[in-house]
GUTI-193242 format. One line per 2 residues: number of its first residue (from 1); their letters; for each residue x, y, z of N, C-alpha, C, CB. Coordinates in steps of 0.05 Angstrom, whole numbers, plus 5000, padded with zeros to 4 digits. Glycine has a CB too. Layout:
REM residues N
NUM = a = X,Y,Z,X,Y,Z,X,Y,Z,X,Y,Z ~ ...
//
This chain:
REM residues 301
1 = xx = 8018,3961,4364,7998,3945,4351,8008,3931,4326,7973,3961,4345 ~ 8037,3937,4315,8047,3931,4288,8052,3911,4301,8067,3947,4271
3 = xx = 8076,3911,4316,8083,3891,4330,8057,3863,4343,8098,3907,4352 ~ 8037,3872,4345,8010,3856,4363,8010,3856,4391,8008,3823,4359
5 = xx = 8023,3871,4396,8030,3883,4433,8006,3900,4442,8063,3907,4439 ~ 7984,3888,4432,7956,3899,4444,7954,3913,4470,7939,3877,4447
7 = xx = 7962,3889,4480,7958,3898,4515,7982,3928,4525,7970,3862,4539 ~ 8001,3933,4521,8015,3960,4515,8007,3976,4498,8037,3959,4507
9 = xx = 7987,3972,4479,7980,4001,4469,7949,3999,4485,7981,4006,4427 ~ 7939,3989,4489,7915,4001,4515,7922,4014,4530,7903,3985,4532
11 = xx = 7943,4010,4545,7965,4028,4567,7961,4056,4556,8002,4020,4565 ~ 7980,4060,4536,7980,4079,4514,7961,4101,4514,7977,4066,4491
13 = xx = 7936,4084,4504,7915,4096,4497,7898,4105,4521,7902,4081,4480 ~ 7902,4089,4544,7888,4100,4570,7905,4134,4569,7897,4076,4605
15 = xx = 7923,4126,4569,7941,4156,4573,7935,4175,4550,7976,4150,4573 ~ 7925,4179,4531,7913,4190,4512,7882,4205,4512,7914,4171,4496
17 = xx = 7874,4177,4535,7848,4180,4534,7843,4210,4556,7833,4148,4546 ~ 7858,4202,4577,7864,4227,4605,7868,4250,4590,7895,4222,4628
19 = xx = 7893,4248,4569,7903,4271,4570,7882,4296,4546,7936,4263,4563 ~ 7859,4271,4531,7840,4280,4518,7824,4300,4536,7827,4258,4508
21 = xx = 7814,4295,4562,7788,4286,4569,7783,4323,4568,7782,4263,4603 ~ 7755,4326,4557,7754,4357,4562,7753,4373,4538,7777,4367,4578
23 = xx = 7765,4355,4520,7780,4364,4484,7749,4373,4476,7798,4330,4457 ~ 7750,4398,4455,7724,4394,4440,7728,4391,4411,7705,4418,4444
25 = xx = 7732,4361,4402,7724,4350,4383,7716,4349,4356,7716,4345,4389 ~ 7694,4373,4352,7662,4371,4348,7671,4386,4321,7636,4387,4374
27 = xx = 7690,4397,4315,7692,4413,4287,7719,4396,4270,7699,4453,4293 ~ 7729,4372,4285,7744,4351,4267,7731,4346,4241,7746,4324,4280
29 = xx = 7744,4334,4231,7741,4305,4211,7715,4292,4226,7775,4278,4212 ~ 7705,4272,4219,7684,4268,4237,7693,4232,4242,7649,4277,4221
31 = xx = 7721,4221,4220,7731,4195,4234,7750,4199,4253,7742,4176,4215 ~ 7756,4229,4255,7780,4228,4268,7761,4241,4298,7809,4248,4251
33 = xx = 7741,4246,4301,7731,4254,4325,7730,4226,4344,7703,4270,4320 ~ 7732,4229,4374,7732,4211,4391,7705,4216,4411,7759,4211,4403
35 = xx = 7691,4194,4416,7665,4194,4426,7668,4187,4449,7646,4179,4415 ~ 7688,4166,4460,7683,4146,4487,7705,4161,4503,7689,4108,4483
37 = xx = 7695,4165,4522,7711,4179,4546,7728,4158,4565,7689,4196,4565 ~ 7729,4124,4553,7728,4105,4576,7711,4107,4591,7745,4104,4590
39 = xx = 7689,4106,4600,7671,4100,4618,7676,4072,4616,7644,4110,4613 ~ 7659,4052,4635,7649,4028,4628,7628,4026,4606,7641,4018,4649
41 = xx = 7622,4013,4596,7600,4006,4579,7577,3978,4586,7615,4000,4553 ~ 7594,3973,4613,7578,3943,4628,7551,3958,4639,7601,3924,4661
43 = xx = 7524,3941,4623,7507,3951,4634,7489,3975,4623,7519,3955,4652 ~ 7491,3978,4602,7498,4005,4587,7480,3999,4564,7532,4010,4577
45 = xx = 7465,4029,4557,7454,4016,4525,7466,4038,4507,7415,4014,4520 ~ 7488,4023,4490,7513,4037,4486,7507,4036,4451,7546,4020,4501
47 = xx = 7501,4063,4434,7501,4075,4419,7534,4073,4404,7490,4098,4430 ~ 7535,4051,4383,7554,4048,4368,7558,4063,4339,7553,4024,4368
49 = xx = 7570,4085,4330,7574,4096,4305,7604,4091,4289,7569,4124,4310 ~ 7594,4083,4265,7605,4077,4248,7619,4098,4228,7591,4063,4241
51 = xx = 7642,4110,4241,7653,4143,4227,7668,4130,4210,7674,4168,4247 ~ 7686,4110,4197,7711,4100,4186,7695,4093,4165,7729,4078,4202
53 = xx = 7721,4069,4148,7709,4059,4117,7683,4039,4118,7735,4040,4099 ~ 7676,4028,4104,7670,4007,4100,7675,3986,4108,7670,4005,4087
55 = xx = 7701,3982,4094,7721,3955,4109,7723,3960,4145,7762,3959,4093 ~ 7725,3974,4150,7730,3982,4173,7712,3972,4191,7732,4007,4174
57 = xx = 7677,3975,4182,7658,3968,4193,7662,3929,4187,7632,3988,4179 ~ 7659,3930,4168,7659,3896,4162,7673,3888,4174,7666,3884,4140
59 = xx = 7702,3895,4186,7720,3882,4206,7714,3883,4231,7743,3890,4206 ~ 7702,3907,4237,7703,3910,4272,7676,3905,4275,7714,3943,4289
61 = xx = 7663,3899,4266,7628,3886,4270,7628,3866,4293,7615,3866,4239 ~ 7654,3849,4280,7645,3827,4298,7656,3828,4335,7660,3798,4281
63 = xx = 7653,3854,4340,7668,3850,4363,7644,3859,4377,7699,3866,4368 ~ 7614,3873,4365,7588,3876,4376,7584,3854,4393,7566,3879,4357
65 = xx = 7584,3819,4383,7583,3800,4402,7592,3797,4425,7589,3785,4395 ~ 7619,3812,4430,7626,3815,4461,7623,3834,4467,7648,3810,4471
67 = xx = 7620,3855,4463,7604,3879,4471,7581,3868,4485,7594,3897,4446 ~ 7567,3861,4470,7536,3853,4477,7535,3833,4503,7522,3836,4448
69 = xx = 7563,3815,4510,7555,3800,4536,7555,3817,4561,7574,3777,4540 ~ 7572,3850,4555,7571,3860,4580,7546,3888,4582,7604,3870,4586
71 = xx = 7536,3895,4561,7522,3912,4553,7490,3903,4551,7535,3920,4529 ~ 7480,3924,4560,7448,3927,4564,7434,3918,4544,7438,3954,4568
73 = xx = 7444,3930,4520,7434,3938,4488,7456,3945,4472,7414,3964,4486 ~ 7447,3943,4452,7471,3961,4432,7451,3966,4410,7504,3942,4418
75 = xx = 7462,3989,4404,7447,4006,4374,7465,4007,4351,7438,4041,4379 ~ 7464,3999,4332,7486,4007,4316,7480,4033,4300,7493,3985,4299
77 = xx = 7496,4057,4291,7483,4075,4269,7509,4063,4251,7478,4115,4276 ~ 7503,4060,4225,7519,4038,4208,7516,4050,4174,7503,4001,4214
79 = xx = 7542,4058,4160,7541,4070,4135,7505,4054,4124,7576,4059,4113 ~ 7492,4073,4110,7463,4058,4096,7481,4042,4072,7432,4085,4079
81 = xx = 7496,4044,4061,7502,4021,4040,7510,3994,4060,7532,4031,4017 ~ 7516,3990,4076,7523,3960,4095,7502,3952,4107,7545,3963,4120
83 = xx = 7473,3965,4111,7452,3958,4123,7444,3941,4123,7438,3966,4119 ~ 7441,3937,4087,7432,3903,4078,7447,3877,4098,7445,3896,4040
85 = xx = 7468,3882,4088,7491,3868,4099,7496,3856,4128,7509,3883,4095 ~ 7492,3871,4139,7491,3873,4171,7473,3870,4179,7497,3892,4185
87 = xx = 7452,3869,4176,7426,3867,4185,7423,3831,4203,7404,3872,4153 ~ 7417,3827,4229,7422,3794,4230,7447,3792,4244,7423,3777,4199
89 = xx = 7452,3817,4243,7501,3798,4253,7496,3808,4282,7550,3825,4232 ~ 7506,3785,4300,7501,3779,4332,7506,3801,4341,7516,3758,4348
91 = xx = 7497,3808,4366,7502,3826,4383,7489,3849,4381,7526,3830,4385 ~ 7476,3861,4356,7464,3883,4350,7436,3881,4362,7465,3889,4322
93 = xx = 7427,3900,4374,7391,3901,4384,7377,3915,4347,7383,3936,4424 ~ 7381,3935,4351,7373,3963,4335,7392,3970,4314,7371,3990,4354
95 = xx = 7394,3970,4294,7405,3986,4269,7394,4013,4265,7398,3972,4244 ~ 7404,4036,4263,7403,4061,4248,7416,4071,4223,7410,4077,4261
97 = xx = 7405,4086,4197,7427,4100,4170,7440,4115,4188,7413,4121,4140 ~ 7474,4109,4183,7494,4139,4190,7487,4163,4165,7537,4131,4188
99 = xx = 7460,4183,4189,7460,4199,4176,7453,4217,4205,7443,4195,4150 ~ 7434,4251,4202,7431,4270,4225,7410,4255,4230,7428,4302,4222
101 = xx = 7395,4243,4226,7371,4243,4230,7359,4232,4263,7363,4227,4207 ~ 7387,4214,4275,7380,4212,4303,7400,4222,4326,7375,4185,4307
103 = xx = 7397,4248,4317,7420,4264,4343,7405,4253,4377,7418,4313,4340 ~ 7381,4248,4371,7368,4249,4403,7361,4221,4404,7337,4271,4409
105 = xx = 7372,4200,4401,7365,4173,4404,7365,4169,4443,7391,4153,4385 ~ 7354,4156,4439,7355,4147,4477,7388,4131,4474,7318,4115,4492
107 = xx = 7410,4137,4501,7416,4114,4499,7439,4125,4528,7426,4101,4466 ~ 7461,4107,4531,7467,4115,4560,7509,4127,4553,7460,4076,4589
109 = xx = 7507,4116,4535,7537,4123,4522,7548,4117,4491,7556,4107,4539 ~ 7565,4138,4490,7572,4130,4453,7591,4120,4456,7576,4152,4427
111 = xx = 7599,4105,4435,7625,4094,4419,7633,4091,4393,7629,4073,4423 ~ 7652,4098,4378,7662,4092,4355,7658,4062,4348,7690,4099,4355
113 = xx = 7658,4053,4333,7663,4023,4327,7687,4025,4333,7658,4010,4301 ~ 7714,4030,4317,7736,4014,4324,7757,4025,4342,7748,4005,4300
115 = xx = 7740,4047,4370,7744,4037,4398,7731,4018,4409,7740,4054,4414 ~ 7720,4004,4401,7708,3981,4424,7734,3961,4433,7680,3958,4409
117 = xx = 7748,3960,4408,7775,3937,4408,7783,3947,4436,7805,3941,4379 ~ 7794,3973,4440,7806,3991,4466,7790,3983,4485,7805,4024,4466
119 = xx = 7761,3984,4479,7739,3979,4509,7739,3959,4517,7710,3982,4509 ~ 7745,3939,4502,7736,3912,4513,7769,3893,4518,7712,3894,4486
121 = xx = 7796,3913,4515,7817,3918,4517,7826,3880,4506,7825,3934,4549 ~ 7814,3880,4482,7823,3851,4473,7854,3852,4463,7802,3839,4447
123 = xx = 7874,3827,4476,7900,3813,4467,7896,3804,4436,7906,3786,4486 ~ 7916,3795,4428,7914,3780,4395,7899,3767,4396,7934,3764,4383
125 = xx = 7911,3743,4410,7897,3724,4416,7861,3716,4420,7909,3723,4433 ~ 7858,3744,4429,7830,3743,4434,7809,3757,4414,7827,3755,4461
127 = xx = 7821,3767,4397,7806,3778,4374,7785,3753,4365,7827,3788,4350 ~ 7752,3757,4355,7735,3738,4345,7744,3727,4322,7711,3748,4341
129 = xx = 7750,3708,4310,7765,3699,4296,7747,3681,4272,7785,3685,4314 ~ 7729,3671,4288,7707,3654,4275,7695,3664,4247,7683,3651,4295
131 = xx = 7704,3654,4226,7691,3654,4206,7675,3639,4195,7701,3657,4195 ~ 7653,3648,4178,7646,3672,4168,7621,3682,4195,7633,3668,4133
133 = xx = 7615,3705,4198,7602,3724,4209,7590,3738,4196,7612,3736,4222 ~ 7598,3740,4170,7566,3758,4157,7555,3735,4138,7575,3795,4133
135 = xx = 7530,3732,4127,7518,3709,4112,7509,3721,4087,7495,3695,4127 ~ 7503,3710,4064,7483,3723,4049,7473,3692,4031,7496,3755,4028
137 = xx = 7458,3694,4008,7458,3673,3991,7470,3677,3971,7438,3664,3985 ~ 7471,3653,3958,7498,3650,3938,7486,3656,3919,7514,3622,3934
139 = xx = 7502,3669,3899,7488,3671,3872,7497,3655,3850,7488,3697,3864 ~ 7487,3650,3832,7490,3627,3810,7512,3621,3802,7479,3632,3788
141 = xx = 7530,3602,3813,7554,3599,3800,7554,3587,3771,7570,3583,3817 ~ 7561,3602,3751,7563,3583,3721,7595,3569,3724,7560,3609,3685
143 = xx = 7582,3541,3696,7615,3534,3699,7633,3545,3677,7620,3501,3697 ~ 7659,3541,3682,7690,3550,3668,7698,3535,3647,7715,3549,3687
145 = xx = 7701,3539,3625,7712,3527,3605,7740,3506,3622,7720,3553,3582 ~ 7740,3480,3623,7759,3458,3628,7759,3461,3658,7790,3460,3614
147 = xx = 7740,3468,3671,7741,3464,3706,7761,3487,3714,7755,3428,3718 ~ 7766,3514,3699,7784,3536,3704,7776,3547,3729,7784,3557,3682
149 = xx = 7799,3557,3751,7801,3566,3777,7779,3600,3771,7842,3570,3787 ~ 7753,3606,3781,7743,3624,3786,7756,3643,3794,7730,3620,3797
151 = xx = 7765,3660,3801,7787,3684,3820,7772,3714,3812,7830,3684,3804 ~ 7766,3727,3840,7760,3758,3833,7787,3775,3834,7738,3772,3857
153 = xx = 7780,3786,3824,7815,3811,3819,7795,3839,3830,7833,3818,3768 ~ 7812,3849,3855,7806,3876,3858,7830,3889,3857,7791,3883,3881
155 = xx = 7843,3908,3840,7874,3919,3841,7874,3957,3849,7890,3912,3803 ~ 7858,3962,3853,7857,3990,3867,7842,3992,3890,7846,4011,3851
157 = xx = 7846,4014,3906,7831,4017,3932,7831,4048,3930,7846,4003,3962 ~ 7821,4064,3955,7807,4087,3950,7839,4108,3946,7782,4096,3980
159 = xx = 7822,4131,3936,7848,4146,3930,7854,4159,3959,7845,4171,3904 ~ 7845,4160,3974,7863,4174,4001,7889,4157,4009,7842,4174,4031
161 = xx = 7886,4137,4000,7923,4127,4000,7921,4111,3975,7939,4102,4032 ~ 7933,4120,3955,7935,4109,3926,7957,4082,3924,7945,4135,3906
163 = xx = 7973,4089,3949,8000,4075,3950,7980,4044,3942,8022,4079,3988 ~ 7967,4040,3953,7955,4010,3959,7936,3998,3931,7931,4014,3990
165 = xx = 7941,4021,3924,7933,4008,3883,7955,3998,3870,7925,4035,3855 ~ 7953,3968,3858,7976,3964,3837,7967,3970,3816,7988,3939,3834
167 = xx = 7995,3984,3808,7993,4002,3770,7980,3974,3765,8032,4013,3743 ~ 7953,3986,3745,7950,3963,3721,7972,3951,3699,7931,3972,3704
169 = xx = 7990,3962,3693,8015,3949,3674,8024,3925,3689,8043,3971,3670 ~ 8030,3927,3721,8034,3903,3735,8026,3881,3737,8033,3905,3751
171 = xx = 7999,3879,3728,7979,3857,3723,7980,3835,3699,7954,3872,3720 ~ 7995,3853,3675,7994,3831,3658,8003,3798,3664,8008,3840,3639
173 = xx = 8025,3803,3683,8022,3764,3686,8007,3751,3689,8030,3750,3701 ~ 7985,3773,3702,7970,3746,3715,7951,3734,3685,7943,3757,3748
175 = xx = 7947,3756,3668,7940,3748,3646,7935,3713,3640,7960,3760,3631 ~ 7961,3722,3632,7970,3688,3615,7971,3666,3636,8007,3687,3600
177 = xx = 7968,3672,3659,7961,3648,3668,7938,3624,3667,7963,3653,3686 ~ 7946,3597,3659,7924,3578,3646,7912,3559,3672,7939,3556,3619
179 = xx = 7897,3564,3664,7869,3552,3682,7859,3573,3700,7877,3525,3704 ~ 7855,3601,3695,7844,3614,3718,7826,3630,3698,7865,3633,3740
181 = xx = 7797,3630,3704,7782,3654,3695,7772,3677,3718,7756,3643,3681 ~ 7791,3701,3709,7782,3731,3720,7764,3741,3713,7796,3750,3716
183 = xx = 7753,3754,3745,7725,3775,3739,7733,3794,3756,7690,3764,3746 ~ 7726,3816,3746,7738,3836,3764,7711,3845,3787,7752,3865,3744
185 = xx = 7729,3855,3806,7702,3859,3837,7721,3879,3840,7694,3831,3870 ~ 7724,3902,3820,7736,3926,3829,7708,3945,3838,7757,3940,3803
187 = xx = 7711,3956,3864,7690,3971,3871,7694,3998,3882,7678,3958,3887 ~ 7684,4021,3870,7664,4015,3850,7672,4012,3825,7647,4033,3849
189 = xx = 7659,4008,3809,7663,3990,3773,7685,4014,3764,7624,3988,3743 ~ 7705,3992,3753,7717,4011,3730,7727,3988,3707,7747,4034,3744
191 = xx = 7737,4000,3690,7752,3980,3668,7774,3958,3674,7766,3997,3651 ~ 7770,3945,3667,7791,3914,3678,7818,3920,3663,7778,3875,3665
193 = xx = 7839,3923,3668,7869,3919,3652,7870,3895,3631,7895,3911,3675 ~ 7849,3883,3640,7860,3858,3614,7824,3846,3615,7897,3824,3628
195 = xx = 7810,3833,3592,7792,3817,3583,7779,3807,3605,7801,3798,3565 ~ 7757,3810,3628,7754,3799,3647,7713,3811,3650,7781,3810,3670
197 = xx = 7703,3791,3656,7676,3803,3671,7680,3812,3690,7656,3787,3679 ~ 7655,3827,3693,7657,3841,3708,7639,3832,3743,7649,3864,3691
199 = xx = 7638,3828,3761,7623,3820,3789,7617,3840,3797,7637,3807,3811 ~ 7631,3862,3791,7626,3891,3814,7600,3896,3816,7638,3922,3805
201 = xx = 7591,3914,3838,7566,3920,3828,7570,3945,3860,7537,3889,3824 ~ 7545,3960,3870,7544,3977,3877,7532,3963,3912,7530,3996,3856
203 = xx = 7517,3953,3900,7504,3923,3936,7520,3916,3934,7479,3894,3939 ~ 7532,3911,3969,7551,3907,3980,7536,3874,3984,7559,3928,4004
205 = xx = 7514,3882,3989,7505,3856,3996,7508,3827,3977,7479,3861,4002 ~ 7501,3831,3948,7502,3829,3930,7528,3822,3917,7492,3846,3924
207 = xx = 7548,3836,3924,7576,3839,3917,7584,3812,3929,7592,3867,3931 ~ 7576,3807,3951,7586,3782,3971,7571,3758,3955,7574,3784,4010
209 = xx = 7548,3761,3955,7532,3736,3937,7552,3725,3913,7501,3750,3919 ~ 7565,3746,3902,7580,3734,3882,7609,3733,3891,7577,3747,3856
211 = xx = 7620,3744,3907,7644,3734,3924,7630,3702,3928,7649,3754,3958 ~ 7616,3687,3930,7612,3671,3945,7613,3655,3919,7591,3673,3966
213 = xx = 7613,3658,3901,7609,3637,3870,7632,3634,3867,7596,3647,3839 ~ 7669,3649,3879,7685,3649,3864,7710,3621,3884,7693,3683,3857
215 = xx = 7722,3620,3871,7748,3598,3883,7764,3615,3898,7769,3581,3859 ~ 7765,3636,3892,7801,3659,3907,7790,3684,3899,7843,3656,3886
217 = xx = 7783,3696,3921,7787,3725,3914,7815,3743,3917,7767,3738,3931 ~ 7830,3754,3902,7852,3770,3901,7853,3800,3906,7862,3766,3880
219 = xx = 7859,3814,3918,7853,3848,3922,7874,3848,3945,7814,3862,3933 ~ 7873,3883,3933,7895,3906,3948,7869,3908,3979,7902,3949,3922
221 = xx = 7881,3923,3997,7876,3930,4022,7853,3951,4016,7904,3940,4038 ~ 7829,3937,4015,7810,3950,4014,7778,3937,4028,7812,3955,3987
223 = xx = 7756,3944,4011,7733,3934,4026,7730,3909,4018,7708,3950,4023 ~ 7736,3907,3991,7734,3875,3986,7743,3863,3998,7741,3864,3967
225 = xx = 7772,3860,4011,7787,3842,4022,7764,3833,4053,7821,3858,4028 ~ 7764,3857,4059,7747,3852,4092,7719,3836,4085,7737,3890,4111
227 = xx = 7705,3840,4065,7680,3822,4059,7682,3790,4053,7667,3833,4034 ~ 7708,3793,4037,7710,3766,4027,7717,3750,4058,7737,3762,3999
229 = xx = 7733,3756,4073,7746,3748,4101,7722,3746,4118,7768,3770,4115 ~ 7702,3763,4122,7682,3764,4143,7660,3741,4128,7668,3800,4149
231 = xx = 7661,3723,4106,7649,3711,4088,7663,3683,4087,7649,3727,4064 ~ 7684,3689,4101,7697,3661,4098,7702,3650,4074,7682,3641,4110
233 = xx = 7707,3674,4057,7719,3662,4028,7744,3659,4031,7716,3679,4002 ~ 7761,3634,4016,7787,3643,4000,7801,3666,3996,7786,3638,3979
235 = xx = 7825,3679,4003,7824,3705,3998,7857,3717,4001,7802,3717,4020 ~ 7865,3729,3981,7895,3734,3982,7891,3766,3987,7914,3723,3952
237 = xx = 7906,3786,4001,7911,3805,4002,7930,3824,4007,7902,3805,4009 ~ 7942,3838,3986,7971,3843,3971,7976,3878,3985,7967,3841,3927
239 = xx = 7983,3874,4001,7997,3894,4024,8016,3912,4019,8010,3881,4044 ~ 8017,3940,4018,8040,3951,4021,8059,3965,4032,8041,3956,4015
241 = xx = 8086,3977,4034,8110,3958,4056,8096,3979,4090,8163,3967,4041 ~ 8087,4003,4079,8080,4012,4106,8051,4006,4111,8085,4043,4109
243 = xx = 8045,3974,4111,8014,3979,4117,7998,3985,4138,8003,3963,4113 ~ 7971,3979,4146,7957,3987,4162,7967,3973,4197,7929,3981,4148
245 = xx = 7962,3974,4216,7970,3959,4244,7956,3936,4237,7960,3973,4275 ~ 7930,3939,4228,7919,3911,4244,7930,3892,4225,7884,3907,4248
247 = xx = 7946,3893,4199,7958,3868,4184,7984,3867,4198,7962,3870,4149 ~ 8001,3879,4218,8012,3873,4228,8039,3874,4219,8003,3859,4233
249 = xx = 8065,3849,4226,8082,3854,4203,8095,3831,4204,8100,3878,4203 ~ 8107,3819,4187,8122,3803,4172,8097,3775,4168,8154,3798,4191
251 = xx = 8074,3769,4183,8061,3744,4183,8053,3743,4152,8035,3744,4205 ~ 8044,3716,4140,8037,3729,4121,8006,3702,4124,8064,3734,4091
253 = xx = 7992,3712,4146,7964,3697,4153,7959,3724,4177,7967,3657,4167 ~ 7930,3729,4177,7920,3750,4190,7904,3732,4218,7899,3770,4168
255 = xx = 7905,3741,4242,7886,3729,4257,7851,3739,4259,7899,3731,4282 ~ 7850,3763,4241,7822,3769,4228,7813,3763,4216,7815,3783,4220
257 = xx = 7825,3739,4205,7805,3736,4175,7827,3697,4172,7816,3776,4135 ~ 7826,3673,4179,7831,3653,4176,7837,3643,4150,7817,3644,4185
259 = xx = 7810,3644,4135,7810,3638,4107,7836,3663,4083,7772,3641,4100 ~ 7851,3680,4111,7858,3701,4086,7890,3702,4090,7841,3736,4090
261 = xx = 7904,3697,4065,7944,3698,4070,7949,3728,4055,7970,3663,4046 ~ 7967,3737,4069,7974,3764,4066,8009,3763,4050,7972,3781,4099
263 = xx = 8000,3773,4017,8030,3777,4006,8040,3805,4008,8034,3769,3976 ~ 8065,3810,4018,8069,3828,4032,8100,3850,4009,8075,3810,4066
265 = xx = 8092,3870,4009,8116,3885,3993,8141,3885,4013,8107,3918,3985 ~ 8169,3873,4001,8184,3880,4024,8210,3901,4026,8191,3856,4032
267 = xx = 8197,3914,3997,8207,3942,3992,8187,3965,3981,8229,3939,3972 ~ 8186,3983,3991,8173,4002,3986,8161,4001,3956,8188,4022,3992
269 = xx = 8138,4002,3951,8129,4008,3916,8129,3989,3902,8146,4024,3898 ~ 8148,3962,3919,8154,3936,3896,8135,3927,3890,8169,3911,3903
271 = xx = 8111,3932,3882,8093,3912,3875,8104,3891,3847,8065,3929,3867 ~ 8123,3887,3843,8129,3867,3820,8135,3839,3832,8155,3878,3802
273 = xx = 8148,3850,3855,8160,3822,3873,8126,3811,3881,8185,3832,3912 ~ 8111,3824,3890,8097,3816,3898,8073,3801,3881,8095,3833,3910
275 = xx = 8073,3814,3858,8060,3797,3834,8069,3768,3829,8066,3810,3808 ~ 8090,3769,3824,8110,3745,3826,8109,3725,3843,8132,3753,3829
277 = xx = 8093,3727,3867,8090,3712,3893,8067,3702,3884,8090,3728,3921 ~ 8047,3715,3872,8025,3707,3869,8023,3694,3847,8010,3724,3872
279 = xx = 8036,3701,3821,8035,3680,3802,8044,3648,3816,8056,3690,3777 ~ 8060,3652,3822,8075,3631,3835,8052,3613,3857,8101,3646,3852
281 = xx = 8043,3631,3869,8019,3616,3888,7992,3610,3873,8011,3636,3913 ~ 7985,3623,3849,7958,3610,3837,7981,3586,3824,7934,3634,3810
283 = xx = 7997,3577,3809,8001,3556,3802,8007,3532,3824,8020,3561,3785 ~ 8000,3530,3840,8002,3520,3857,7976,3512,3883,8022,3534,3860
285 = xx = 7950,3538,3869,7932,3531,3885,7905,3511,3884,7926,3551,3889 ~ 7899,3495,3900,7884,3475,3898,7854,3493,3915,7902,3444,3914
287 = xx = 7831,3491,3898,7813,3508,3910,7788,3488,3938,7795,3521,3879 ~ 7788,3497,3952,7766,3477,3971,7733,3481,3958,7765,3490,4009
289 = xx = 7727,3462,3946,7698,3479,3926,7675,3466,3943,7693,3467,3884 ~ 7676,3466,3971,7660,3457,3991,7657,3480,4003,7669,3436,4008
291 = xx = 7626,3492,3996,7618,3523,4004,7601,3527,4034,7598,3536,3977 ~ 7601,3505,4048,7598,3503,4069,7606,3510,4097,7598,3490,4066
293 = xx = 7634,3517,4089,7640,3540,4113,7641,3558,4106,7662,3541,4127 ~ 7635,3571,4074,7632,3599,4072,7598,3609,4092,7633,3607,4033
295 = xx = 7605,3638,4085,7578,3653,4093,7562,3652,4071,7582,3681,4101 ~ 7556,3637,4046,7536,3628,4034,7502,3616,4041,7548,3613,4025
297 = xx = 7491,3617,4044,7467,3598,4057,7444,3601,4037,7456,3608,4091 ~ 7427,3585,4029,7403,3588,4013,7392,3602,4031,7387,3563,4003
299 = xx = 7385,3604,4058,7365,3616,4077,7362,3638,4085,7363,3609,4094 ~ 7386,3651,4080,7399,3691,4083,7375,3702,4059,7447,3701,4066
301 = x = 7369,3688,4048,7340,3714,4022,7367,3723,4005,7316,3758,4045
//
């Protein structure tokens, strides 16, 4: 899948799936437990849970739409902080909080969210690509002293892999760079490395409203990155050297996210090289301030 050889790791995973079948599960991790036995799902009113991050959900959401052309129904049970958020995005019948509260839902089969990619055994190529897919309304853009480039800065992500935080000392360049005003959309809130407002906030939903006021959002491999992308914002996202499959490797443009270029470490830890790419690329970036293909809309509430 590093490689994008989709169609060979379905192979793979069929053979995973066999050699599962029978496993009991049930006292895992509860992202690392597996729900779908392969069955079909054509026809089906197929009970979708959301065990993984955030980001995780915001990315693989959009693949409910093809789900939904072969499927009866679909239910989603979906983290309660993304509720807002998701609420409206195609292919869903029913929303549920991922919580106990519906062990006995009616339905005809489960699935993880991000097995469906496996179920519906999509190529690169065929991944939903169309941005934006989630909507919200925009919130008040104020203006910048001399028409200055807006930019969110998110520079940490969760501590279960810390690797994917750049030290704050790394940041000072971006400092001094002229014409850009930083706000930080570190989530959740913490202190900015250098003089910056703050965007963060705890609504995800909310969080996007003001993703949607900015020219470039900037962040490490986290939830921001996947919101700003499913939003059709502007969006740089600063990778490191062993990253996740679905960024793939050496591209430095994702086929998940259009609006989003991926600067990439190409030594372990280097985040300096990689700062350096990016100074180099805000002096150089021209912003599209036509918010019309974002997921902005006065009509989202």
């Amino acid at each position: 899948m590093l490689r994008g050889n989709f169609e060979t790791a379905w192979r793979v995973c069929d053979r995973v799936l066999e050699a599962r079948r029978g496993l009991d599960c049930s006292t895992w991790p509860r992202h690392l437990q597996f729900l779908w036995d392969g069955a079909s799902l054509e026809g089906k009113h197929v009970l979708v849970h959301c065990y993984h991050g955030l980001g995780d959900t915001i990315q693989f959401v959009r693949l409910l739409t093809s789900l939904r052309a072969i499927a009866r129904r679909i239910t989603l049970r979906v983290q309660p902080a993304l509720l807002d958020l998701l609420r409206g995005v195609n292919g869903v019948d029913d929303f549920l909080a991922l919580d106990d509260s519906h062990a006995d839902i009616e339905r005809d089969i489960d699935i993880e969210l991000m097995e469906v990619l496996h179920a519906l055994r999509l190529s690169v190529v065929e991944i939903p690509s169309t941005t934006p897919y989630l909507h919200v309304a925009p919130a008040r853009r104020s203006p910048t002293a001399d028409g200055a480039l807006r930019v969110g800065l998110a520079w940490r992500a969760g501590d279960w892999r810390p690797e994917r935080s750049v030290p704050e000392a790394l940041l000072e360049p971006l400092r001094h760079i002229r014409s850009v005003q930083w706000f930080s959309l570190q989530y959740p809130s913490r202190p900015p490395p250098f003089a910056m407002p703050s965007l963060a906030c705890r609504d995800i939903r909310e969080l996007g409203r003001r993703i949607c006021t900015l020219d470039l959002v900037i962040c490490v491999d986290t939830m921001t990155a996947h919101l700003a992308g499913a939003l059709g914002a502007p969006a740089w996202t600063l990778l490191t050297h062993g990253c996740d499959w679905r960024w793939m490797k050496t591209r430095n443009d994702t086929p998940w996210y259009p609006t989003m270029r991926l600067y990439r470490q190409h030594r372990r830890g280097d985040w300096r090289r990689v700062l350096e790419s990016v100074v180099a690329g805000l002096q150089a970036f021209t912003p599209a301030r036509d918010t019309r293909s974002v997921g902005c809309t006065a009509s989202s509430g």
